[in-house]
Backbone as JSON Lines, residues from 0, in Angstrom:
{"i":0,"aa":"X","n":[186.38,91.04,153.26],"ca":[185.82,89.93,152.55],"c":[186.95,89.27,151.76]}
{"i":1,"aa":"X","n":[187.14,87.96,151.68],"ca":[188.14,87.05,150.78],"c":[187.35,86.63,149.77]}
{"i":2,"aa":"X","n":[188.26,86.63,148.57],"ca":[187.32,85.83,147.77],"c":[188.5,84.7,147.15]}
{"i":3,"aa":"X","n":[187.91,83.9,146.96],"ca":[188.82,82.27,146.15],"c":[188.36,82.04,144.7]}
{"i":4,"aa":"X","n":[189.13,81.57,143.84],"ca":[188.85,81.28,142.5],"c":[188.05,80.07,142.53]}
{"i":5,"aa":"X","n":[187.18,79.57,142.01],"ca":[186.87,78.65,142.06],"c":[186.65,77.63,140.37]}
{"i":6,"aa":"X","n":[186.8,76.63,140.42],"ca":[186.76,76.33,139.31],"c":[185.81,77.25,137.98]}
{"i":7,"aa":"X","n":[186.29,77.63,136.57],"ca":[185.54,78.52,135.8],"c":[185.65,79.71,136.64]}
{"i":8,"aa":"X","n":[185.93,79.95,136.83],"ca":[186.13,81.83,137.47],"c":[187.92,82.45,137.56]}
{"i":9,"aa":"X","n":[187.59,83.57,137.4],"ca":[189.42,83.7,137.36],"c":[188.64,85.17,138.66]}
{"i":10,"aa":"X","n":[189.96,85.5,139.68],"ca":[190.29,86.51,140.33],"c":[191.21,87.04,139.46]}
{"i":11,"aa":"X","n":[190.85,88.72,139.37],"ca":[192.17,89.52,139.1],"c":[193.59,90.32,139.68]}
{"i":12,"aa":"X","n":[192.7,90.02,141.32],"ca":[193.38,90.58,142.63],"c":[192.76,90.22,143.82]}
{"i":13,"aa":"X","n":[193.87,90.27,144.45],"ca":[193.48,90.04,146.02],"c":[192.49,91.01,147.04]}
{"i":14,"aa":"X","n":[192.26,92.36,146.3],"ca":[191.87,93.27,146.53],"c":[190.72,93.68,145.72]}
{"i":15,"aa":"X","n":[189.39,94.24,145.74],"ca":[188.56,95.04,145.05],"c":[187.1,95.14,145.51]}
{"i":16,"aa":"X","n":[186.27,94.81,145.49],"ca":[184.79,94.97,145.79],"c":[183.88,94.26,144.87]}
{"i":17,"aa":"X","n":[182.25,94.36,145.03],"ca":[181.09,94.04,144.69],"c":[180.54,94.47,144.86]}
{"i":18,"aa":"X","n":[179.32,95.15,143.67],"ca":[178.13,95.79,143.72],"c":[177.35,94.98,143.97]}
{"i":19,"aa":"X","n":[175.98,95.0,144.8],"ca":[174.93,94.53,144.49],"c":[173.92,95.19,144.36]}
{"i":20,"aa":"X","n":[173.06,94.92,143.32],"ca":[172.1,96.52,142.75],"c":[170.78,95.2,143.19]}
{"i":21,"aa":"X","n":[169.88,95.72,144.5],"ca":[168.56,95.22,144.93],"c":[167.82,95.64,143.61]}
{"i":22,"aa":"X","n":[167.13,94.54,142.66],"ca":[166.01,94.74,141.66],"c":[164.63,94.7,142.7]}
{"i":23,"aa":"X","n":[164.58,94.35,144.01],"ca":[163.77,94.34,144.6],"c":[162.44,95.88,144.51]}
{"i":24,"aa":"X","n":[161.34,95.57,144.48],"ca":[160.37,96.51,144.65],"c":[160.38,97.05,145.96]}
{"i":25,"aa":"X","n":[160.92,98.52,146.16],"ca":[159.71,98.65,147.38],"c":[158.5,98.22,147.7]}
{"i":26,"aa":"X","n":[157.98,98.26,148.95],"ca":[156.58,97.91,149.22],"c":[156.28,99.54,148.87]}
{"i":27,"aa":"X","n":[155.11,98.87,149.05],"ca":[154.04,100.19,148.95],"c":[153.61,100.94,150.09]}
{"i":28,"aa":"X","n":[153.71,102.39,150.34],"ca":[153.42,103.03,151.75],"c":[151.98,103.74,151.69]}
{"i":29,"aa":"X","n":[151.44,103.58,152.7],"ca":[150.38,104.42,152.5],"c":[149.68,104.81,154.01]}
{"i":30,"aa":"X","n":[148.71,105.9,153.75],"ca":[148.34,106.38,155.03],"c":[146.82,106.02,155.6]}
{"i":31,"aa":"X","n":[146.48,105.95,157.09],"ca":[145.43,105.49,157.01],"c":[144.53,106.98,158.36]}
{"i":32,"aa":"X","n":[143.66,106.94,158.18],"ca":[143.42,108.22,159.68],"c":[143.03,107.49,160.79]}
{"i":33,"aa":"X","n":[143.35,107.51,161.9],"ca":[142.88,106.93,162.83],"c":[141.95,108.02,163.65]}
{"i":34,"aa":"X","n":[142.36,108.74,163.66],"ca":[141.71,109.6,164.28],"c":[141.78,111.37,163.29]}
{"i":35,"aa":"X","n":[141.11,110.98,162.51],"ca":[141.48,112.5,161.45],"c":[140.64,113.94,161.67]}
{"i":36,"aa":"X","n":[139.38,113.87,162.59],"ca":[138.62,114.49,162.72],"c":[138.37,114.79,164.51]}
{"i":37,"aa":"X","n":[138.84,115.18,165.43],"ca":[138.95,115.2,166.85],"c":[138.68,116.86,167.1]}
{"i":38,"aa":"X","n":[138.1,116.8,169.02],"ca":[138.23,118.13,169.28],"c":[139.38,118.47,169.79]}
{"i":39,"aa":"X","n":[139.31,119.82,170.16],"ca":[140.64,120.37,171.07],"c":[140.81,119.59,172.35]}
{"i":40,"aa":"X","n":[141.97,119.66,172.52],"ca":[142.1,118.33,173.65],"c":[142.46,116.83,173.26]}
{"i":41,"aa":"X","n":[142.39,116.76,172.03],"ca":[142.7,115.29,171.42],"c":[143.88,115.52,170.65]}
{"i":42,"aa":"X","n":[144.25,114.76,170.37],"ca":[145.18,114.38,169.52],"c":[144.62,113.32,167.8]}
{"i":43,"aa":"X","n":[145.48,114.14,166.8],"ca":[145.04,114.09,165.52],"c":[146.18,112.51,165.5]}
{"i":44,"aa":"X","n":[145.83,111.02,164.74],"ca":[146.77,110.46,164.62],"c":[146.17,109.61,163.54]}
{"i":45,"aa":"X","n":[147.62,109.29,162.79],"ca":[147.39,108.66,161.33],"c":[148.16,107.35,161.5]}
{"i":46,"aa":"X","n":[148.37,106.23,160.52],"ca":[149.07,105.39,160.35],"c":[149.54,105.15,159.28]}
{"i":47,"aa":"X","n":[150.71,105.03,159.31],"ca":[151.41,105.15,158.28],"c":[152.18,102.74,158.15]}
{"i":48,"aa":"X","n":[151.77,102.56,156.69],"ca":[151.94,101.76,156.56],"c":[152.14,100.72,155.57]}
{"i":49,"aa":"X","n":[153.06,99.88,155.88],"ca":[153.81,99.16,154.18],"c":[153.2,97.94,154.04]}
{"i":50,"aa":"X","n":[153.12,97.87,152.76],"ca":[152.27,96.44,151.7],"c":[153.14,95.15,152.57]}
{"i":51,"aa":"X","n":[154.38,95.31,152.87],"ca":[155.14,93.97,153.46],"c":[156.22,94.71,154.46]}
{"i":52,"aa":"X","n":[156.72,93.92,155.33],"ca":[157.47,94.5,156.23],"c":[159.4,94.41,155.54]}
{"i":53,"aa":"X","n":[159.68,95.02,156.05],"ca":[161.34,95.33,155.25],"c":[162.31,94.77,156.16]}
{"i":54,"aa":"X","n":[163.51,95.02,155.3],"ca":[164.8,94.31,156.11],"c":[165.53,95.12,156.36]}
{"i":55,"aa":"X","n":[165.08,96.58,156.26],"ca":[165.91,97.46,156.63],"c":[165.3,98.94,157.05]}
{"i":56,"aa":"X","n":[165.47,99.9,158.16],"ca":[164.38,100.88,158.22],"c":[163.91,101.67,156.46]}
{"i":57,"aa":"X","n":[162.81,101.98,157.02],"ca":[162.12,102.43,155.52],"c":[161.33,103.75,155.95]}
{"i":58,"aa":"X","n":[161.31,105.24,155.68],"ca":[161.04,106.41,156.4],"c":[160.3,107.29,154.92]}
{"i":59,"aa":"X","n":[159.95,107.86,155.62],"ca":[159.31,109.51,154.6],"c":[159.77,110.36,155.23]}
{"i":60,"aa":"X","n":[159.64,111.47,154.96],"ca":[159.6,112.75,155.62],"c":[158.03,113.31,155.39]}
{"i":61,"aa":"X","n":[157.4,114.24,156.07],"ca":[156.11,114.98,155.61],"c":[156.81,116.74,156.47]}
{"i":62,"aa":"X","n":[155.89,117.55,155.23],"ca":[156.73,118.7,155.7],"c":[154.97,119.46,155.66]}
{"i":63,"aa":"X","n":[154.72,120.49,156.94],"ca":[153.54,121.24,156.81],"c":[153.36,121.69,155.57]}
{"i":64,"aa":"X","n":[152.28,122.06,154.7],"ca":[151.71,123.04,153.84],"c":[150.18,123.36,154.14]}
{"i":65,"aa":"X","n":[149.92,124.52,154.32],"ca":[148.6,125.07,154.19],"c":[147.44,124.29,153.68]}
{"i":66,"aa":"X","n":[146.27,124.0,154.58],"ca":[145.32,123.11,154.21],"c":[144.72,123.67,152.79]}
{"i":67,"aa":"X","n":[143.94,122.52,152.28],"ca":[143.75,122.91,150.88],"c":[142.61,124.02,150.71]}
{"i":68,"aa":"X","n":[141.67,124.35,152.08],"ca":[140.85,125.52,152.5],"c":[140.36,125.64,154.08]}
{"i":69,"aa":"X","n":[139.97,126.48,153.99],"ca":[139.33,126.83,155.9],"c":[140.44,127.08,156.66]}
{"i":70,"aa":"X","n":[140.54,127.89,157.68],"ca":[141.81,128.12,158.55],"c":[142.5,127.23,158.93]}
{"i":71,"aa":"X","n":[143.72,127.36,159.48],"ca":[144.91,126.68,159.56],"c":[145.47,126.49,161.06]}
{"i":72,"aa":"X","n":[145.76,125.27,161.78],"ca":[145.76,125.21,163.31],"c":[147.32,125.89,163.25]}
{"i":73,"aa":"X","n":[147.32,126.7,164.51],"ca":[148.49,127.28,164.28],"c":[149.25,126.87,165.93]}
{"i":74,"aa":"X","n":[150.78,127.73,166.21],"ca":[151.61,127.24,167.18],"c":[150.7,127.66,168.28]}
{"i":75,"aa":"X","n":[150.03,128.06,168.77],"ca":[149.21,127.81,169.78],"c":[147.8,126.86,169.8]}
{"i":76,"aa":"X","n":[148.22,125.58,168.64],"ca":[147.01,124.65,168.99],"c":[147.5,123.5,169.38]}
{"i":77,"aa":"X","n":[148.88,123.69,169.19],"ca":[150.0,122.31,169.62],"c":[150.83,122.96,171.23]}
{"i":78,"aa":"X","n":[151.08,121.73,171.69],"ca":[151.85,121.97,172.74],"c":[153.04,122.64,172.75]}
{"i":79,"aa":"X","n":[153.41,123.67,173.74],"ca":[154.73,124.27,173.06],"c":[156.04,123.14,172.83]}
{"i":80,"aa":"X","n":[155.93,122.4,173.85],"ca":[156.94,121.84,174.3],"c":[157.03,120.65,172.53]}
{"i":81,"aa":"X","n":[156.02,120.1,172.55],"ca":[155.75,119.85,171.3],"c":[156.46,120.3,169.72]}
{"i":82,"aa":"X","n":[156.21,121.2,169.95],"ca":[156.9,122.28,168.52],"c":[158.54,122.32,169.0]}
{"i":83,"aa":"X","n":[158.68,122.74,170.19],"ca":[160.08,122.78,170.73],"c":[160.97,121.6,169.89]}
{"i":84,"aa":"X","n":[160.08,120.39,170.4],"ca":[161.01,119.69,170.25],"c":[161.1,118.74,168.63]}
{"i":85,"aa":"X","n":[159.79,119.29,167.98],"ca":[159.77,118.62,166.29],"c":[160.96,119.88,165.41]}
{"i":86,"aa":"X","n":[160.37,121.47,165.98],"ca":[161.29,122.05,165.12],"c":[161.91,123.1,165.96]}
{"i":87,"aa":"X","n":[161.75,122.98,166.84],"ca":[163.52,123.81,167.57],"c":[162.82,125.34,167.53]}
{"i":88,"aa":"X","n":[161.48,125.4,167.14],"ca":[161.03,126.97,167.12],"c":[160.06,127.03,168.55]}
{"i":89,"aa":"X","n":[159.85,128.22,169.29],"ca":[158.93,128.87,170.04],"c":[157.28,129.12,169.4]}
{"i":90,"aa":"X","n":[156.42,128.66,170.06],"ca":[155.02,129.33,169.61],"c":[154.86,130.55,169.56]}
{"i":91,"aa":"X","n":[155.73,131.5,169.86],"ca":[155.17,132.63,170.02],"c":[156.43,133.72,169.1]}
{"i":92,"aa":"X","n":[156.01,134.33,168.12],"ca":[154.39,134.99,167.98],"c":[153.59,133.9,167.17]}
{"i":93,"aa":"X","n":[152.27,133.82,167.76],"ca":[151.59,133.02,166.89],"c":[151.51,132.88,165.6]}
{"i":94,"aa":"X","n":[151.41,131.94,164.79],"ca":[151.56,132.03,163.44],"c":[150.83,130.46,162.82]}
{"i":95,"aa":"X","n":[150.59,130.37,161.54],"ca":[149.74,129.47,161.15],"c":[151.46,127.66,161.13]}
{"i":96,"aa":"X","n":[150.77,126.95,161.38],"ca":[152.07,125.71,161.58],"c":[153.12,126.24,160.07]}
{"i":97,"aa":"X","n":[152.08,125.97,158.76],"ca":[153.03,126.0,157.85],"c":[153.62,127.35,157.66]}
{"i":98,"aa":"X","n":[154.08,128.38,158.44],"ca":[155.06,129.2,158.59],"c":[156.03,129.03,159.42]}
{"i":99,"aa":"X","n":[155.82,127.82,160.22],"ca":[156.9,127.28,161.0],"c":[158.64,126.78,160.18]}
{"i":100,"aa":"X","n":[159.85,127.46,160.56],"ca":[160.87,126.96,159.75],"c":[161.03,125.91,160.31]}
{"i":101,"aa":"X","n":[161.21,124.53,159.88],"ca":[161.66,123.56,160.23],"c":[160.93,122.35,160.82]}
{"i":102,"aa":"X","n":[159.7,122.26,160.37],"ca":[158.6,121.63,160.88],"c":[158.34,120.49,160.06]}
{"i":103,"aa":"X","n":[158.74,119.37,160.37],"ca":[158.88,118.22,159.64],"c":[158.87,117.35,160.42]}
{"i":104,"aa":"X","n":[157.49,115.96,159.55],"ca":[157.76,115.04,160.62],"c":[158.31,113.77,160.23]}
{"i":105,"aa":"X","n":[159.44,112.95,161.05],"ca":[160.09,111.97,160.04],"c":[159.52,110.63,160.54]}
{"i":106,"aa":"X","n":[159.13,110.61,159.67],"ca":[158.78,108.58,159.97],"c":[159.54,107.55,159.42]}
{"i":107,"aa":"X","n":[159.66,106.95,160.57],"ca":[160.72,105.25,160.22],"c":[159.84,104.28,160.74]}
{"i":108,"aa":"X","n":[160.22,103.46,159.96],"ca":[159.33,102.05,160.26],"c":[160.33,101.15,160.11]}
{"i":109,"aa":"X","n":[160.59,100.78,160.98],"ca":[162.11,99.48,161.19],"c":[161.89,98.01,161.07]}
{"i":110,"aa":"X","n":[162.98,97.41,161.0],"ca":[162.78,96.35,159.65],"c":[161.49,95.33,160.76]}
{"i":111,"aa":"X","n":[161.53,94.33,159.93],"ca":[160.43,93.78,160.11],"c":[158.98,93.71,160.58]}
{"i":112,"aa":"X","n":[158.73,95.12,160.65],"ca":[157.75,95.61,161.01],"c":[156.57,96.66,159.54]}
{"i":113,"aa":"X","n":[155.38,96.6,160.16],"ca":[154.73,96.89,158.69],"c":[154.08,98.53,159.11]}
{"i":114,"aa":"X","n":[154.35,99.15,159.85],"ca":[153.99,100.57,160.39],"c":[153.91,100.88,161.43]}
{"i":115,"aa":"X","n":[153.8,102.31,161.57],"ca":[153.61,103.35,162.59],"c":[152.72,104.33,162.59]}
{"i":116,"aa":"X","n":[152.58,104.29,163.93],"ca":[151.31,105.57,164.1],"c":[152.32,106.88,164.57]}
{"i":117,"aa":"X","n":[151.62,107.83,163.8],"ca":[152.03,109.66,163.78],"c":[150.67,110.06,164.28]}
{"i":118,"aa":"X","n":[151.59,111.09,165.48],"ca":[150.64,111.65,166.6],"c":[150.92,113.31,166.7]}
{"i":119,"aa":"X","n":[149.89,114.11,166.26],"ca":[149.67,115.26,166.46],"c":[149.14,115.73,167.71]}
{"i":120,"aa":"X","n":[149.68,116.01,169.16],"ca":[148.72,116.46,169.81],"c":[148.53,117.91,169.85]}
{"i":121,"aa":"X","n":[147.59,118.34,170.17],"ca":[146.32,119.65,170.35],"c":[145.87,119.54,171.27]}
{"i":122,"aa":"X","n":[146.25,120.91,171.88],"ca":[145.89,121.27,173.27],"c":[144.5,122.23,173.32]}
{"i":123,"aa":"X","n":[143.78,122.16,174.27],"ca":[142.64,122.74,174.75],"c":[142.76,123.98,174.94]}
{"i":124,"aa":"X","n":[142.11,125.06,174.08],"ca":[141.73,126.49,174.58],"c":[140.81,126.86,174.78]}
{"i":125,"aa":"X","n":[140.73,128.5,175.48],"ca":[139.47,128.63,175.6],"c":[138.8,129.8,174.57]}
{"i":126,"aa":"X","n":[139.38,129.74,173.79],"ca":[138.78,130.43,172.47],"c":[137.94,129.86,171.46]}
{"i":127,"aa":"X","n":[136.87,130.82,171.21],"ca":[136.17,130.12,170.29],"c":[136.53,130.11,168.62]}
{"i":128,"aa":"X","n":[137.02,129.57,168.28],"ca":[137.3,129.27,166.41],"c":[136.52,128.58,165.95]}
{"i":129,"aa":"X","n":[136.22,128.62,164.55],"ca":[135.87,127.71,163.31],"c":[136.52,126.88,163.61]}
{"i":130,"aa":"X","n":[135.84,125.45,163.07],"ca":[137.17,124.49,162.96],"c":[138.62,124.49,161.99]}
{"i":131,"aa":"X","n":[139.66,123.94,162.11],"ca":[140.88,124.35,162.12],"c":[141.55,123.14,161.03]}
{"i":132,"aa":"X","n":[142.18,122.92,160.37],"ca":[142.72,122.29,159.72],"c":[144.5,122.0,159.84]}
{"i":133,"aa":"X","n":[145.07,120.63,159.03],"ca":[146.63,120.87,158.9],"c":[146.64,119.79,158.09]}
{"i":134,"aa":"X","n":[147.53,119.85,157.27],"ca":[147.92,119.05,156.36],"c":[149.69,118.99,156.19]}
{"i":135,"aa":"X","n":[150.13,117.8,156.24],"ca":[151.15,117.99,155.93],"c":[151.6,116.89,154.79]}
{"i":136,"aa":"X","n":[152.46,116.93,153.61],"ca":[152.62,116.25,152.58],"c":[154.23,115.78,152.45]}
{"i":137,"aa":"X","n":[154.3,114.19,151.91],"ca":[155.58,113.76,151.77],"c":[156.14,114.33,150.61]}
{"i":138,"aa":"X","n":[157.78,114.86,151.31],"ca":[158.19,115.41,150.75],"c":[159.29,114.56,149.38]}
{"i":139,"aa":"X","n":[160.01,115.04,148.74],"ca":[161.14,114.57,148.41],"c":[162.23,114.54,148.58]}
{"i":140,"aa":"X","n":[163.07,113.11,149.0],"ca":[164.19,113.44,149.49],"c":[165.25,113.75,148.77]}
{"i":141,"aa":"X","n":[164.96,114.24,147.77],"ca":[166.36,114.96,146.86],"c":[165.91,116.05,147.16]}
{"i":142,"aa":"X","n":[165.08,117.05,146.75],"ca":[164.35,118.1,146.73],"c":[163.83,119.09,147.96]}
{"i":143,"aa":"X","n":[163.42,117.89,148.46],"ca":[162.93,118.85,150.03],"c":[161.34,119.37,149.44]}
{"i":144,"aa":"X","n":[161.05,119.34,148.47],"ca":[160.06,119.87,147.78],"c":[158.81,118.6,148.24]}
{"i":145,"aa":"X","n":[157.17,119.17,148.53],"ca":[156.38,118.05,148.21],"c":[156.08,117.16,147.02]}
{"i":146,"aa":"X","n":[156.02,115.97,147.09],"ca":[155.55,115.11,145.86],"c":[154.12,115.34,145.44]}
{"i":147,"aa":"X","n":[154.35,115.48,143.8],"ca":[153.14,115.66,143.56],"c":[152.03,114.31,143.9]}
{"i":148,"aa":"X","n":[152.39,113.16,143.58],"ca":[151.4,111.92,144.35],"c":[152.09,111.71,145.28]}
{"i":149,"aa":"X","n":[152.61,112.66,146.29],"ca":[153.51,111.6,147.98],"c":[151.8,111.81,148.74]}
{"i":150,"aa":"X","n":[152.14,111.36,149.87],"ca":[151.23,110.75,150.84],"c":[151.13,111.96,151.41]}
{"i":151,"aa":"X","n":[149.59,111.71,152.45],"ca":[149.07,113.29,152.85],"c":[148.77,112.54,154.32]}
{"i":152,"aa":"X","n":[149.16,113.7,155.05],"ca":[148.91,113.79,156.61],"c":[147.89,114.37,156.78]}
{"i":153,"aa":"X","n":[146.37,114.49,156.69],"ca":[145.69,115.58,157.28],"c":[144.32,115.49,157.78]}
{"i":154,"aa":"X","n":[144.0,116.36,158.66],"ca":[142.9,116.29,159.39],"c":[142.67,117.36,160.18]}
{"i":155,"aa":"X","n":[141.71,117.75,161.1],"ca":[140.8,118.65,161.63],"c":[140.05,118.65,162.96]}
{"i":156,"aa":"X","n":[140.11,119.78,163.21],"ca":[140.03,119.64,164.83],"c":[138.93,121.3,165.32]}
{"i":157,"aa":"X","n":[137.97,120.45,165.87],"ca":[137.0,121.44,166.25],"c":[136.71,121.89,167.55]}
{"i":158,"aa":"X","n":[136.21,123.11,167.85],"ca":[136.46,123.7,168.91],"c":[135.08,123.27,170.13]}
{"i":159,"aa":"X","n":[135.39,123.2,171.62],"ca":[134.94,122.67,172.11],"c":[134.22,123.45,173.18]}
{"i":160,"aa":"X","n":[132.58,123.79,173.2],"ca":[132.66,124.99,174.58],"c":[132.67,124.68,175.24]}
């Protein structure tokens, strides 16, 4: 970048930089269910979405935690290949999602655009369960920790004879 003196202004060097600090507001993110309540065989999907569209990508993270009650869909209610490829772990030995290391889902919503849909799919067994729950909550990106008001992923999925 060059910069020139221009009348009323003095340069001190030919060399240095500029901050610019955006006073701009984020928009506002929020979640919507599109499908929050499905059987086995469906897929759970939410939308995730901003008050105005941005000029630059704009993301969360959501990290599993244990539904707030009733059992918990675990690595054999998702596709393996699925889990493979969100967190690099195997379904097996079975275990409830939020004991999964590394199970996080990242959402970007790129500029000029006002959201995205997040897709859980759930595969069909032939076992009979209660219905099943998952929740997953935005986390913080300093922290890694959930926000106490961040945004909630969750919904439920019932079994089908």
């Amino acid at each position: 970048m060059l910069v020139k003196a221009v009348h009323g202004a003095v340069v001190g060097s030919y060399r240095g930089g500029v901050t610019v600090h955006d006073d701009d507001p984020a928009p506002t993110m929020k979640v919507t269910p599109l499908a929050g309540r499905v059987a086995e065989g469906q897929s759970l999907t939410w939308r995730v979405s901003l008050s105005e569209p941005v000029d630059v990508d704009m993301g969360a993270v959501f990290g599993v935690t244990p539904p707030a009650t009733g059992p918990e869909l675990s690595t054999k209610d998702v596709p393996a290949s699925w889990l493979r490829d969100i967190s690099g772990r195997s379904p097996d030995p079975e275990r409830p999602l939020s004991k999964v290391d590394g199970l996080y889902l990242w959402i970007d919503i790129p500029p000029g655009h006002t959201g995205t849909d997040v897709t859980l799919p759930i595969v069909k067994d032939r076992v009979a369960e209660p219905e099943e729950s998952v929740r997953f909550r935005q986390l913080d990106d300093m922290t890694g920790e959930p926000l106490p008001d961040g945004l909630e992923l969750a919904g439920s999925v019932v079994n089908v004879p």
